[in-house]
N, C-alpha and C positions, 0 to 999 in steps of 0.2 A: 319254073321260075326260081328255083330253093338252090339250083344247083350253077343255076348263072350268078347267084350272088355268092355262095359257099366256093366256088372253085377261087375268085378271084381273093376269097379271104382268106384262104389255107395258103395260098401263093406270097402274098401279104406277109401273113404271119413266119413262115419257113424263111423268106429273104431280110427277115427283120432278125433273125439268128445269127445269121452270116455271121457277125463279127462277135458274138459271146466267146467267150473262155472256156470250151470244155471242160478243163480239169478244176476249174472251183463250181462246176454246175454237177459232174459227174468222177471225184476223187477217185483214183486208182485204189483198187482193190488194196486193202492192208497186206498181204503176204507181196505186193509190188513194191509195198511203200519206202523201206528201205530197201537198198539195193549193197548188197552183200559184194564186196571182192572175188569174185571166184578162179580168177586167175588173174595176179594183179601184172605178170608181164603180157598182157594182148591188154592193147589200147581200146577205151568204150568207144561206139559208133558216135561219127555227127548227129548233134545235135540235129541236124536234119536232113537225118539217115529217113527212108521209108521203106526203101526194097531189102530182102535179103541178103542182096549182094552187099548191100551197104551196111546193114545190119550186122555182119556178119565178119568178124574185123580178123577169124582166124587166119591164118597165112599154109601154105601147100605143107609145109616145113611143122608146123602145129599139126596140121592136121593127120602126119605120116607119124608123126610121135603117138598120138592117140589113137590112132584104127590099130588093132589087134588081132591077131589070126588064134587067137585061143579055143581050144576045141567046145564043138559044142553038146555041152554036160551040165546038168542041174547039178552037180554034188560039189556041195562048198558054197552053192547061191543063198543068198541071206531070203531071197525069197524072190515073187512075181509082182511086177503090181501094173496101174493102170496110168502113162502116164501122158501129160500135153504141153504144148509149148511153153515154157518159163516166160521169163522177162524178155524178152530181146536184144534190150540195152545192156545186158550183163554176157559180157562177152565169156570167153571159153570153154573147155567142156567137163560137162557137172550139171547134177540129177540133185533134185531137192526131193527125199522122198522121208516117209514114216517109218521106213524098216532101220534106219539107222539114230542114232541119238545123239549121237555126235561128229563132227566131221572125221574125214577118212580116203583114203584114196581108192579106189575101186572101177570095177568096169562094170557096164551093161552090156547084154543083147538082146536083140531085139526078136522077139518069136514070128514077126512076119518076116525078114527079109535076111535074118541066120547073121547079119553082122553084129559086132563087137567092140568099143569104144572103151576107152581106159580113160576113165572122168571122176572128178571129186565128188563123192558123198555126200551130201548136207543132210541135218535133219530138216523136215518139210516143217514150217511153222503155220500148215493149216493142212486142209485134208487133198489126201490126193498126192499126186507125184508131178513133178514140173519138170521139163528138162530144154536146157542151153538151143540155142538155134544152133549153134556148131554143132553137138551133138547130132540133133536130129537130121542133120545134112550129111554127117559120116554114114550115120543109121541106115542112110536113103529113105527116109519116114516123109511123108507128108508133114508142115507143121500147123495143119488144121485138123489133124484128126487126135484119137485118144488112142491109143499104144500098149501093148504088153510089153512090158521090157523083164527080162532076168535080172535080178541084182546081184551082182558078187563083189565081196568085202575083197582087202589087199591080201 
């Protein structure tokens, strides 16, 4: 009996959500909250972008500029770290990580898949390393997992 009454009230409750406002019940993370320039010529996605494709406002011509065939060598790399998808809405390509302090221009690679990406440097202003949905599409990364990336300064 507990479960013919409990089903239709969980159902009840969940459909009385529908129309709340996630983002004043659940505010984006602070390292989201503002949203930093990182390449101010690639245009931000729609407003109501949701795919990748859309999310993702690089152009073939951006993305030939940044894939890089630089050999692959540790020496000169500022160091490894662990990193996952940034913002999305922050177009271009560019690693928000701790190894650096200040902006810079620089590349990554990536230890699973040997490619290489010439992207802006930020310092990360929390833990952890974030990186560009462009990025991670040059990478050929998944952008739901977490990543080893190489860092190298300019």
């Amino acid at each position: 009996m507990k479960h013919i009454i409990l089903m239709p009230a969980i159902c009840l409750t969940l459909a009385g959500c529908s129309g709340l406002d996630m983002n004043n019940i659940m505010p984006r993370p602070p390292h989201l909250q503002s949203q930093p320039s990182y390449n101010s010529d690639l245009p931000p996605p729609p407003d109501d972008a949701i795919t990748v494709d859309e999310l993702d406002t690089a152009t073939d011509e951006d993305r030939m500029a940044a894939a890089t065939t630089a050999p692959n060598v540790a020496a000169g790399s500022l160091g490894v770290t662990v990193a996952s998808l940034g913002d999305p809405t922050s177009p271009g390509f560019w690693v928000e990580t701790p190894l650096v302090s200040s902006e810079m221009q620089g590349r990554v690679q990536s230890k699973a898949t040997g490619r290489t990406v010439k992207v802006t440097l930020r310092p990360a202003t929390g833990g952890g390393s974030r990186v560009s949905l462009s990025t991670l599409q040059l990478l050929d990364l998944d952008i739901s997992g977490l990543h080893e990336l190489v860092v190298f300064g300019s």
